[in-house]
N, CA, C and O atoms as a GROMACS GRO file, in nm:
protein
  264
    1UNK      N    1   0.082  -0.118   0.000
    1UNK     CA    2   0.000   0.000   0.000
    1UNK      C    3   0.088   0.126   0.000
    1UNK      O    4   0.048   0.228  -0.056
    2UNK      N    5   0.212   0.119   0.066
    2UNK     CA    6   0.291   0.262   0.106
    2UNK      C    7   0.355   0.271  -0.110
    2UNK      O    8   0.361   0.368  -0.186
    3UNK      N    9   0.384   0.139  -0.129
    3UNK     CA   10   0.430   0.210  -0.263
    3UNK      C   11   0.344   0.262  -0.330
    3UNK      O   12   0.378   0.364  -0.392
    4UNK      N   13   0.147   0.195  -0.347
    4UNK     CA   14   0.079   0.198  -0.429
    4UNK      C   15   0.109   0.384  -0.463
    4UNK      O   16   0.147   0.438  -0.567
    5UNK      N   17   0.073   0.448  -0.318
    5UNK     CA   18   0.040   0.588  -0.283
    5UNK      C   19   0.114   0.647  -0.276
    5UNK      O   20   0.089   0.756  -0.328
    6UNK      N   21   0.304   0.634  -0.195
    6UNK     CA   22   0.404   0.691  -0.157
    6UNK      C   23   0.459   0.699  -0.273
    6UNK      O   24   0.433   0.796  -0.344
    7UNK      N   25   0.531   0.617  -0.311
    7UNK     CA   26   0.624   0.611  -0.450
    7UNK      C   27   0.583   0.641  -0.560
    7UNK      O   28   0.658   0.707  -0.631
    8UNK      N   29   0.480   0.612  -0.600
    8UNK     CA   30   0.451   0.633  -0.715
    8UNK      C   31   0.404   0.802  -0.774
    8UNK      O   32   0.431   0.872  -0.872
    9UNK      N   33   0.289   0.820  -0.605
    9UNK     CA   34   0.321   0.970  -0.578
    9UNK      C   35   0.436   1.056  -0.616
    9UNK      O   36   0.457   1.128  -0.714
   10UNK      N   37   0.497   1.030  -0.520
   10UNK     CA   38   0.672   1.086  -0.560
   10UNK      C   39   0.726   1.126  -0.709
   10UNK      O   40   0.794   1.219  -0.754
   11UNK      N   41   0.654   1.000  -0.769
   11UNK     CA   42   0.738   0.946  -0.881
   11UNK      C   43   0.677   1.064  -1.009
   11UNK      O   44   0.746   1.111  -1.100
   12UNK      N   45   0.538   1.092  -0.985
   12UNK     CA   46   0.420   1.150  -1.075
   12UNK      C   47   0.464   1.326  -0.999
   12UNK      O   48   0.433   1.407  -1.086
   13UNK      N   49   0.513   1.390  -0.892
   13UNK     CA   50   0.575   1.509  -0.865
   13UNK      C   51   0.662   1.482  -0.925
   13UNK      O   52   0.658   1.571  -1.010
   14UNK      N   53   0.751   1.420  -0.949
   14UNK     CA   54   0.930   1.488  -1.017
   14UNK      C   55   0.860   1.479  -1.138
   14UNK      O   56   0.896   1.574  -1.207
   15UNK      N   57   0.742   1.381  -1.222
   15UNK     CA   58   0.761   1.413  -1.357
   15UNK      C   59   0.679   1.558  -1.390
   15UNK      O   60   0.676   1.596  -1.506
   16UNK      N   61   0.608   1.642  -1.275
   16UNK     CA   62   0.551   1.728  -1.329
   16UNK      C   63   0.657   1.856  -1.315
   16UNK      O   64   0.638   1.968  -1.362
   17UNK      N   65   0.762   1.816  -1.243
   17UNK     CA   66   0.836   1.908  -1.207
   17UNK      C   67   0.918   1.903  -1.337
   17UNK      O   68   0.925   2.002  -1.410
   18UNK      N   69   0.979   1.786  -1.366
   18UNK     CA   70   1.063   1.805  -1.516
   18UNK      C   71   1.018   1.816  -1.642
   18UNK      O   72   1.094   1.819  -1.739
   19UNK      N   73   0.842   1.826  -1.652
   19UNK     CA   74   0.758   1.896  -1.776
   19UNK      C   75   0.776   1.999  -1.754
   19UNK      O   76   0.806   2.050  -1.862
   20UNK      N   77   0.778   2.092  -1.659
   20UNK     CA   78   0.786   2.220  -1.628
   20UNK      C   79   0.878   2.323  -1.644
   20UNK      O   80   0.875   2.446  -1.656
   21UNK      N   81   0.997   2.194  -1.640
   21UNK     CA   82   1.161   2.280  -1.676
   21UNK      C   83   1.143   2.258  -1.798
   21UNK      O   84   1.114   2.366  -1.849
   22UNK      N   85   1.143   2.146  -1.904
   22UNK     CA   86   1.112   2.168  -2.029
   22UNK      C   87   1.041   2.264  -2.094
   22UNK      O   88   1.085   2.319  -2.194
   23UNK      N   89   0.946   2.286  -2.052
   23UNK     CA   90   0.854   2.387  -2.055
   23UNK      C   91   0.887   2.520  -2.106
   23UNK      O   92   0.851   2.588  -2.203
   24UNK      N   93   1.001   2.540  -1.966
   24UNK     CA   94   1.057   2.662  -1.922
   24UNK      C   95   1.184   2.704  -2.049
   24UNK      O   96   1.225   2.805  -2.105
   25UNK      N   97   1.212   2.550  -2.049
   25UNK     CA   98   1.392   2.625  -2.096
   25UNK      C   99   1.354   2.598  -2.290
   25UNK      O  100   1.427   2.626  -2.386
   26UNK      N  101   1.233   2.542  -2.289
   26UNK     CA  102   1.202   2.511  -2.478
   26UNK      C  103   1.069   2.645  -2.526
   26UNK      O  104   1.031   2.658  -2.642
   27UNK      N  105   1.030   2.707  -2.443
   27UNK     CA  106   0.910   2.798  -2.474
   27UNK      C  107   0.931   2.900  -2.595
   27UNK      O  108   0.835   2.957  -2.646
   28UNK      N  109   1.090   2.924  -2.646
   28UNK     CA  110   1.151   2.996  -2.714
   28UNK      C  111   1.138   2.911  -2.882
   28UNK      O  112   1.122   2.956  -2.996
   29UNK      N  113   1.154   2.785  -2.831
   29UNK     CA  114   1.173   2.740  -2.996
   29UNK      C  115   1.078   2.604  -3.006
   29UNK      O  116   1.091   2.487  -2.970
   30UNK      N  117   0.940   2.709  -3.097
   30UNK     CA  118   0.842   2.615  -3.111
   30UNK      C  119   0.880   2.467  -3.172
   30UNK      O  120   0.821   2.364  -3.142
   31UNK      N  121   0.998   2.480  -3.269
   31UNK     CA  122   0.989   2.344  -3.345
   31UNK      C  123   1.003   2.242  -3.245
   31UNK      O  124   0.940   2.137  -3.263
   32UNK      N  125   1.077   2.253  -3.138
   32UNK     CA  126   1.100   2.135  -3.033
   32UNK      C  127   0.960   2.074  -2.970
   32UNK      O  128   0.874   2.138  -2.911
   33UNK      N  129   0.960   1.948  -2.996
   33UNK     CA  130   0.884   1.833  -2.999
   33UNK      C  131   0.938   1.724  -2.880
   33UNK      O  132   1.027   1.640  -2.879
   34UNK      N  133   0.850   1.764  -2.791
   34UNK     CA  134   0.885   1.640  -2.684
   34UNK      C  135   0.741   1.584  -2.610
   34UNK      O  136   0.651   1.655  -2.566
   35UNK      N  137   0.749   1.409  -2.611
   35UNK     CA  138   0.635   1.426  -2.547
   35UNK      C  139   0.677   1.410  -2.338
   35UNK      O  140   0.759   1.358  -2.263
   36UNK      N  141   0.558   1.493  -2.333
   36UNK     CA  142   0.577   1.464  -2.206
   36UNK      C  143   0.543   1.357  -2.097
   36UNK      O  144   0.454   1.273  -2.110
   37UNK      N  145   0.624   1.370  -1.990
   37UNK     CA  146   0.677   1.244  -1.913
   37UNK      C  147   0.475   1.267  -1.844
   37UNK      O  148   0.415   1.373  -1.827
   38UNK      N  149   0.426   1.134  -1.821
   38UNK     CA  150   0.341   1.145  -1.765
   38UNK      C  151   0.322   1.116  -1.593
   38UNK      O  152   0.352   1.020  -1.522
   39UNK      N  153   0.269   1.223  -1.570
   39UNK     CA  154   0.251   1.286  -1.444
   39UNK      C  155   0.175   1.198  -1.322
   39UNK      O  156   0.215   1.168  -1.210
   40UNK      N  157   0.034   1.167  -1.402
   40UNK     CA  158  -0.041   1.087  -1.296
   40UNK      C  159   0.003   0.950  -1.228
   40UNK      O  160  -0.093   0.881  -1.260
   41UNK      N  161   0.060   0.893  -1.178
   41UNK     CA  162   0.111   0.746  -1.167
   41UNK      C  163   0.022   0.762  -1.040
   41UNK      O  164  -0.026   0.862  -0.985
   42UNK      N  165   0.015   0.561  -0.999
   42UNK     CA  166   0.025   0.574  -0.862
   42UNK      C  167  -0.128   0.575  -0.815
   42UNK      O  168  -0.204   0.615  -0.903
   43UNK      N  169  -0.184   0.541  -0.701
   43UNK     CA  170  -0.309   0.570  -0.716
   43UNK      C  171  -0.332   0.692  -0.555
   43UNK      O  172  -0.263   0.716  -0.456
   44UNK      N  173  -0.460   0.739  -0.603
   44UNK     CA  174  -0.504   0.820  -0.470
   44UNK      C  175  -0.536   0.746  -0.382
   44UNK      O  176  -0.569   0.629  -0.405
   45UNK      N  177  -0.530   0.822  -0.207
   45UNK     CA  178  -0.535   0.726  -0.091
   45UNK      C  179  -0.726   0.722  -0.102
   45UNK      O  180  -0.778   0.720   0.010
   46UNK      N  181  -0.764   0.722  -0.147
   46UNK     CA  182  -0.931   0.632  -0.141
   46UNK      C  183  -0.892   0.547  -0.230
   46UNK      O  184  -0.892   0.430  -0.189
   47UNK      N  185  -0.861   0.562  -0.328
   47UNK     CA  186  -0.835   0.415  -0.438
   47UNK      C  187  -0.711   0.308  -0.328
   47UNK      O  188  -0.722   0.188  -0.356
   48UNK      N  189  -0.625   0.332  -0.240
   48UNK     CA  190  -0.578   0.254  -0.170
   48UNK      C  191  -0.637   0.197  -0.045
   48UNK      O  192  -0.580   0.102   0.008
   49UNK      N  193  -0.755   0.252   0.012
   49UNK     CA  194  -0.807   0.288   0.136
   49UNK      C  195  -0.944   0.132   0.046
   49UNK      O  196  -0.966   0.026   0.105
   50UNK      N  197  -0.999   0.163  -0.076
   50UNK     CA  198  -1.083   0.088  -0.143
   50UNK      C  199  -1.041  -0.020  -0.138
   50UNK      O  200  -1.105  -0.111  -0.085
   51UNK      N  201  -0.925  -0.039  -0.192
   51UNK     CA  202  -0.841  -0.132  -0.258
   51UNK      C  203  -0.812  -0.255  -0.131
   51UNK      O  204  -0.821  -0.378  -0.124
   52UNK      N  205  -0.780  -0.167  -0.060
   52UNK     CA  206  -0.751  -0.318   0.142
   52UNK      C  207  -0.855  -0.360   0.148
   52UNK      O  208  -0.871  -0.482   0.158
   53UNK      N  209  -0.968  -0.265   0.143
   53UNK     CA  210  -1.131  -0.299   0.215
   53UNK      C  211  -1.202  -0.434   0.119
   53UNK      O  212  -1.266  -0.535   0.145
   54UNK      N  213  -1.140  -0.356  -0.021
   54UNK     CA  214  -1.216  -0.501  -0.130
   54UNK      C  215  -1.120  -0.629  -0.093
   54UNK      O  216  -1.174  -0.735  -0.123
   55UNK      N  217  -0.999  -0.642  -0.040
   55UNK     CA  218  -0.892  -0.714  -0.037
   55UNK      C  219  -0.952  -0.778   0.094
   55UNK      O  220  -1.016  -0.881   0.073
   56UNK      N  221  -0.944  -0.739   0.219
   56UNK     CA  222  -0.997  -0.785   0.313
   56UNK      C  223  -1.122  -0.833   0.326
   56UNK      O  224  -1.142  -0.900   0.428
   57UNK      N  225  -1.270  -0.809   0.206
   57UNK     CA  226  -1.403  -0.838   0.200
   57UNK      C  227  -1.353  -0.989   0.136
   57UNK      O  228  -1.341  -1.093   0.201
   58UNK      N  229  -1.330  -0.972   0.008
   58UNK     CA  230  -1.342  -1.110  -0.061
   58UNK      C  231  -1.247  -1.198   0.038
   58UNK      O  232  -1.302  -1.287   0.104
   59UNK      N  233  -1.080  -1.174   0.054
   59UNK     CA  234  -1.016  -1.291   0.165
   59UNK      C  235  -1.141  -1.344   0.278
   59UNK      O  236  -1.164  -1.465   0.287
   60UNK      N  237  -1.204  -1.265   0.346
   60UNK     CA  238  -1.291  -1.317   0.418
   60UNK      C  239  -1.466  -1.398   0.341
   60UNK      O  240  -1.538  -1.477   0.402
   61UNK      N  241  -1.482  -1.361   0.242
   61UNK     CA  242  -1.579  -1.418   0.158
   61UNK      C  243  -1.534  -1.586   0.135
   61UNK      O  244  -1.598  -1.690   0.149
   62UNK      N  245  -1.382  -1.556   0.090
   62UNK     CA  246  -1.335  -1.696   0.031
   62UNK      C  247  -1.281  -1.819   0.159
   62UNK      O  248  -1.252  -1.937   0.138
   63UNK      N  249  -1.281  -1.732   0.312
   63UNK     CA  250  -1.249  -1.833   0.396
   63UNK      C  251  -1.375  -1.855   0.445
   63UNK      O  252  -1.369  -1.952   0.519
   64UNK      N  253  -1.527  -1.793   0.438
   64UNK     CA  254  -1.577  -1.834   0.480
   64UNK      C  255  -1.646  -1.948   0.366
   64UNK      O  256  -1.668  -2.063   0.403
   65UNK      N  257  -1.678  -1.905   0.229
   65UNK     CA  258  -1.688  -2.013   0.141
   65UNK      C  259  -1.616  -2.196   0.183
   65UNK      O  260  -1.656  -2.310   0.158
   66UNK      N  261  -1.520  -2.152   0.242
   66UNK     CA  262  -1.459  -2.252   0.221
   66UNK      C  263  -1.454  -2.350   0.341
   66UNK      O  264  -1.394  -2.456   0.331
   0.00000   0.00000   0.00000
């Protein structure tokens, strides 16, 4: 869970930070063509907070099935 949210987090700030310097230091010369690093990675803490609760529902669905 700490990577789903922590790291990947992390990971989706430095790439918005280094679209930004590109940004900055290419704004002068339209022909430059880059695509940019994508930003979103990683999921939000309700999509991780979801993600245990569905994890912990079914594990307990499937021991009681069983």
């Amino acid at each position: 869970m700490y990577d789903a949210a922590g790291v990947r987090q992390a990971a989706g700030k430095q790439a918005r930070i280094l679209n930004q310097m590109i940004d900055e230091l290419f704004h002068e010369k339209p022909d430059f063509f880059q695509d940019r690093l994508k930003e979103l990675l990683g999921h939000t803490p309700v999509q991780v907070i979801a993600g245990s609760v569905l994890g912990v529902t079914i594990s307990w669905l499937a021991r009681a099935a069983y």
